[in-house]
C-alpha positions in Angstrom: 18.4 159.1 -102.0 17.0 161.4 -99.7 14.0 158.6 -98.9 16.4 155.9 -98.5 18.6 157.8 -95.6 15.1 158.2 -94.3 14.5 154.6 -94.2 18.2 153.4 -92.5 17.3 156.6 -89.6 13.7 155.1 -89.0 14.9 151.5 -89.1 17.9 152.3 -87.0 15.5 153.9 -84.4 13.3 150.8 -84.0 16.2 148.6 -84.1 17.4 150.6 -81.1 14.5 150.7 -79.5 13.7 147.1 -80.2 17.2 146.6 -78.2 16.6 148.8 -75.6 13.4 147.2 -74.2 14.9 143.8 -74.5 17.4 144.7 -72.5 15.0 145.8 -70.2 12.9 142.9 -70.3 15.8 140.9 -69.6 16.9 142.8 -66.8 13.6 142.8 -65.2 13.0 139.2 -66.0 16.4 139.0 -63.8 15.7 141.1 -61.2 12.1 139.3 -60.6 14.4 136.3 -60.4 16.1 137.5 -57.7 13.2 138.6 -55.8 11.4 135.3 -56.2 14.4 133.4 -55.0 14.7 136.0 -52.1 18.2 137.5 -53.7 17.4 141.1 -53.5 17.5 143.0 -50.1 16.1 146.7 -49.8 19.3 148.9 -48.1 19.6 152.5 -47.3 22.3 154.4 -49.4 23.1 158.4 -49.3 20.6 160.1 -51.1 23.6 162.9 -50.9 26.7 163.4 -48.7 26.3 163.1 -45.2 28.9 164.8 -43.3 30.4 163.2 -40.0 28.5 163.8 -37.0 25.4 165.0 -38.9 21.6 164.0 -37.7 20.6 161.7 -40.1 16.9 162.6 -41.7 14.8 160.8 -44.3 15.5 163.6 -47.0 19.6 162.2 -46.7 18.7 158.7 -47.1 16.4 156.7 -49.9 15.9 152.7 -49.9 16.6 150.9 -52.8 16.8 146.9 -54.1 20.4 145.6 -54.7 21.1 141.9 -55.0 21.9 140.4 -51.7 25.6 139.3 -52.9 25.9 143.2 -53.2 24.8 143.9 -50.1 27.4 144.9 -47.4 26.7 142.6 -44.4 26.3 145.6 -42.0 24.3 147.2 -44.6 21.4 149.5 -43.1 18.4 147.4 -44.0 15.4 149.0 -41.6 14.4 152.8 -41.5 14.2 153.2 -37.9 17.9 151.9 -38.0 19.3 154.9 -39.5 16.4 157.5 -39.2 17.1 159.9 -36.0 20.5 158.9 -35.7 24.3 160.4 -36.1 27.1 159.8 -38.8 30.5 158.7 -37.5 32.3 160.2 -40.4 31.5 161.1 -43.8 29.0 159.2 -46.2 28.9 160.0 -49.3 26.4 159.9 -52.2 25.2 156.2 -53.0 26.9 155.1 -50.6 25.2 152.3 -48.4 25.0 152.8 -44.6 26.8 150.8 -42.5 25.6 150.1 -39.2 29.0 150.7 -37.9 29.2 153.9 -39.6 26.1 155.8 -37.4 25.0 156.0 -33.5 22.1 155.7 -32.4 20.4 158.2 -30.3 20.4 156.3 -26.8 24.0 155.2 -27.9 26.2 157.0 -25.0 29.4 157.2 -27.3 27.8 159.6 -29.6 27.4 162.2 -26.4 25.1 164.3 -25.6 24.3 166.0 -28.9 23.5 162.7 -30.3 20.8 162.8 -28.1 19.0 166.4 -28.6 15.7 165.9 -30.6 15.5 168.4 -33.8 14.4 171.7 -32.2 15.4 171.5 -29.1 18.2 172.3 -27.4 21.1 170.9 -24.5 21.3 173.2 -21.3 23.3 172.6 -18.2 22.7 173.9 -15.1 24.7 173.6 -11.3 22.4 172.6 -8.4 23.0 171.4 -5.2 21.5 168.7 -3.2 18.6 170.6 -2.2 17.9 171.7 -5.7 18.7 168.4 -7.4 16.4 165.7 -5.8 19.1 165.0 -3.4 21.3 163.7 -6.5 19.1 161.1 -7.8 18.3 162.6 -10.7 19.6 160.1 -13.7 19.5 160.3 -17.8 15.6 160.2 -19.0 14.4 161.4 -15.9 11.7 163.6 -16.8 11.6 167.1 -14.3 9.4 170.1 -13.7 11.8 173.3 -12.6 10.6 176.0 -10.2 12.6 179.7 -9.2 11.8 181.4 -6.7 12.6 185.4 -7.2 12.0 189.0 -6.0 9.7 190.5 -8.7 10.8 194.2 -8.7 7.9 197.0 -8.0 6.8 199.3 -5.7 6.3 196.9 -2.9 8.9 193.8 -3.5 7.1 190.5 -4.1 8.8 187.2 -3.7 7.2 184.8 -6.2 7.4 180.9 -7.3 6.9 180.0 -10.9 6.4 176.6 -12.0 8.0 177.8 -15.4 8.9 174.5 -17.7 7.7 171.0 -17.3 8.1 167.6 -18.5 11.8 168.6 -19.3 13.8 165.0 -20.0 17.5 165.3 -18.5 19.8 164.1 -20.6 23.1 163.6 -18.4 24.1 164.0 -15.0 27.6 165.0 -14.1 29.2 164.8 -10.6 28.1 163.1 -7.2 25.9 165.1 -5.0 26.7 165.2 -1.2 28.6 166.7 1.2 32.4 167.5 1.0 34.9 165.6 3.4 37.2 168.2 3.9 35.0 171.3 4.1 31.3 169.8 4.4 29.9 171.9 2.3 27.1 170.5 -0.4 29.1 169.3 -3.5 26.9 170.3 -6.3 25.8 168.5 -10.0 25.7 169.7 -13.4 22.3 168.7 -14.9 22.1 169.1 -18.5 18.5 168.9 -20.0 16.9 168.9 -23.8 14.9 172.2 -23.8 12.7 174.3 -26.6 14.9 177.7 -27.4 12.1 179.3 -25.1 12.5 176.8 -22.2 16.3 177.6 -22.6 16.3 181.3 -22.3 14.2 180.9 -19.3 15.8 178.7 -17.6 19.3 180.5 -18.3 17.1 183.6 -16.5 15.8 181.9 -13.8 19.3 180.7 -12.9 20.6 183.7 -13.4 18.3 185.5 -11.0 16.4 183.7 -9.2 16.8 180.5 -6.9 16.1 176.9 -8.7 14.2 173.6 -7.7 13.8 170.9 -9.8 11.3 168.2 -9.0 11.4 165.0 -10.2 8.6 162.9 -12.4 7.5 159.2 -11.9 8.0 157.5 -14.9 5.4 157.8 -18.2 3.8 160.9 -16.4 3.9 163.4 -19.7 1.1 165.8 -18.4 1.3 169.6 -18.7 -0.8 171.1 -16.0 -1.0 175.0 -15.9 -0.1 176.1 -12.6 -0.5 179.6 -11.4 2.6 181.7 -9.6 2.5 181.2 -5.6 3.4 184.2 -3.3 3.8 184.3 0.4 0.3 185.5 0.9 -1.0 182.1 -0.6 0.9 180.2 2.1 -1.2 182.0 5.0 -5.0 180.1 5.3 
């Protein structure tokens, strides 16, 4: 008797593994179907839930084959369309990305955080004229800043630091010029995408010094160290 219940539970086993690999075979034999007749499209779902406004990174997203009638038709079909950029709202696990769902990182609606590359960080600062380029700074300008300070000791130094460079501005608020009414400068607010460091030395060399921004032509990246200037280096 014992043997015989043996028997059914080893038949029953191959019986179901015999079933379970035809199925597979089937759906495999379907799905390379699809792929010959061009039916299946690779789309980007949540790999987990993606909160709203949230930088969206490969670990959040995964690729995977759906057939194309599936497929929402502003699915996500192309990594570099959803890597780097920001959820609209939330987007939850398995869910696939819609193109109207994200922003893209030079996509002004998103603001300025959308815009901030992992790392670094949004600063603003106030110049005037003078210390803005004359207001024709714009968005992806690339800048060099300068402050010129006292450097306490026993005989006071005046200094000028050449302190960040190749800074990339990443909005531009107000219109520099002169007032009508009182003629004074009208100043900006420049806002810029800084490394921590860069930011808590720029928010000191505002703070105590006097700023000068100089403006980069285009596709110059270089980093050149440059040593501190004092008054005596100005006399030949």
């Amino acid at each position: 008797m014992k043997n015989r219940i043996n028997i059914i539970l080893i038949l029953a086993i191959v019986f179901g593994a015999m079933a379970a690999w035809g199925t597979y075979q089937y759906l495999e034999h379907i799905k390379k179907t699809y792929k010959a007749s061009g039916k299946f499209v690779t789309v980007a779902v949540a790999r987990e839930k993606i909160p709203a406004r949230t930088g969206i990174t490969e670990q959040l997203v995964e690729f995977k084959e759906m057939p194309s009638n599936y497929v929402n038709a502003d699915a996500v079909t192309e990594k570099n369309d959803v890597i780097n950029h920001l959820s609209k709202g939330d987007i939850y696990p398995g869910e696939q990305i819609l193109k109207n769902k994200i922003i893209a990182p030079d996509d002004p609606s998103g603001g300025v955080a959308v815009m901030i590359e992992p790392g670094r960080r949004a600063a603003t600062i106030e110049v005037d004229p003078v210390a803005g380029v004359a207001g024709i700074l714009k968005p992806g300008d690339r800048i060099d800043a300068v402050v010129v300070l006292d450097v306490p000791g026993k005989t006071k130094t005046t200094v000028a630091s050449t302190f960040i460079q190749n800074i990339r501005v990443l909005a531009v608020t107000g219109t520099a010029g002169t007032g009508k009414d009182t003629g004074q400068p009208i100043s900006q607010l420049i806002t810029m995408s800084l490394n921590p460091l860069e930011a808590q030395q720029l928010a000191l060399a505002s703070a105590r010094g006097n700023l000068r921004l100089l403006l980069r032509m285009p596709g110059d990246q270089n980093i050149t160290p440059i040593s501190s200037s004092q008054i005596n280096n100005l006399v030949r």
